[in-house]
MILUM-493783 format. One record per residue (C-alpha): x, y, z; residue in three letters. Coordinates in steps of 0.001 Angstrom, whole numbers, plus 524288, in hexadecimal, padded with zeros to 5 digits. Layout:
XYZALA...
END
This chain:
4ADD427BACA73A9UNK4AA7428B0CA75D8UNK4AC7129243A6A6FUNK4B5F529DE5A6D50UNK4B4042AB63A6761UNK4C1412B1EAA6F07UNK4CDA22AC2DA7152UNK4D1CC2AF91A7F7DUNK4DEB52AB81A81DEUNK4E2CA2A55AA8FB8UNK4EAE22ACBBA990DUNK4F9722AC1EA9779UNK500C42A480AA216UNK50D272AAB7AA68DUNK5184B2A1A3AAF2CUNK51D602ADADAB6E4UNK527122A8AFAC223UNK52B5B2B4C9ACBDAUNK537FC2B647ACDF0UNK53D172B73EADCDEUNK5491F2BE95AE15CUNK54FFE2BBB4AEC43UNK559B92C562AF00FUNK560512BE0DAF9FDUNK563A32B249AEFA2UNK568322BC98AE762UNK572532C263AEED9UNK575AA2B5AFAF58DUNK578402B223AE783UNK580622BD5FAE445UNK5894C2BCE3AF0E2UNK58C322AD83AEBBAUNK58FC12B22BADFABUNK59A2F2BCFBAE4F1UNK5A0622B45EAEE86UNK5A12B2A92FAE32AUNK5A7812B1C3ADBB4UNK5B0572B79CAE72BUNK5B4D92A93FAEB35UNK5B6482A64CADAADUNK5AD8029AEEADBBCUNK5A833298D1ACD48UNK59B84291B9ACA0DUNK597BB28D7FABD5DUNK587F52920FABFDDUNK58AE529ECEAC4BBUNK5965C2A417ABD7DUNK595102B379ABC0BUNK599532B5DDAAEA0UNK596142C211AA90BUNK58AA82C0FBA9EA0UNK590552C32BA9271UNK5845E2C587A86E4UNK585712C120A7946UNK57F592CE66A7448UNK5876A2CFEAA697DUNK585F52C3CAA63ACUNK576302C2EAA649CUNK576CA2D1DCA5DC4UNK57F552CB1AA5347UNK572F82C288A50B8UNK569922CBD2A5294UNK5706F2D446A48CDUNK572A42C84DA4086UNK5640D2C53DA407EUNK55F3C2D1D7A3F69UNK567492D4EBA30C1UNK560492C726A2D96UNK554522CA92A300EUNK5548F2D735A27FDUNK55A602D179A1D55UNK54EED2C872A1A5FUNK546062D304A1DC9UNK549E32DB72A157EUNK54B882CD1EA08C3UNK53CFF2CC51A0CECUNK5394D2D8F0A0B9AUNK53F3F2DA319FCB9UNK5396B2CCBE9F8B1UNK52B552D2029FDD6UNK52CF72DE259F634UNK531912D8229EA32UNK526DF2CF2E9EB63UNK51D062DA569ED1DUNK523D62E1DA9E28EUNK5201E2D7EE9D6F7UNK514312D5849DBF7UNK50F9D2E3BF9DB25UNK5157E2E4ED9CC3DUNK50F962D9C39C8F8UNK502E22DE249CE6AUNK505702EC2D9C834UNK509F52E74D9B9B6UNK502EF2DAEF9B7B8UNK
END
């Protein structure tokens, strides 16, 4: 066993996969869609609702989680000072 002096870490491996556009699929795709729609043909896989985000309720627990975390922040902060507080008068007076 060789004894080591530096740690030289190995190269990092990376699974990159490009991405390929066809344009031609695209709009083939597209022109399906409109004359789906056009002839009311519904399908269960490609139903075009409108994307409706749940921003106000993740803010809610952001918000919520947030006032949390201050809160025992700031019960830390007082128990480390009172803490600090009688240990420096009892270093001082005794």
């Amino acid at each position: 066993m060789a004894i080591r002096f530096f740690h030289t870490p190995r190269n990092k491996e990376f699974s990159f996969k490009p991405r390929y556009y066809n344009e031609q699929k695209e709009e083939l795709e597209n022109r399906v869609k409109s004359i789906k729609r056009e002839m009311g043909v519904t399908d269960l896989e490609d139903s075009d609702k409108p994307y409706v985000p749940n921003i106000k309720g993740q803010m809610r627990g952001y918000f919520k989680k947030n006032v949390e975390h201050k809160r025992k922040s700031n019960l830390r902060i007082v128990i480390i000072l009172i803490i600090l507080f009688t240990a420096a008068y009892f270093l001082l007076y005794y």
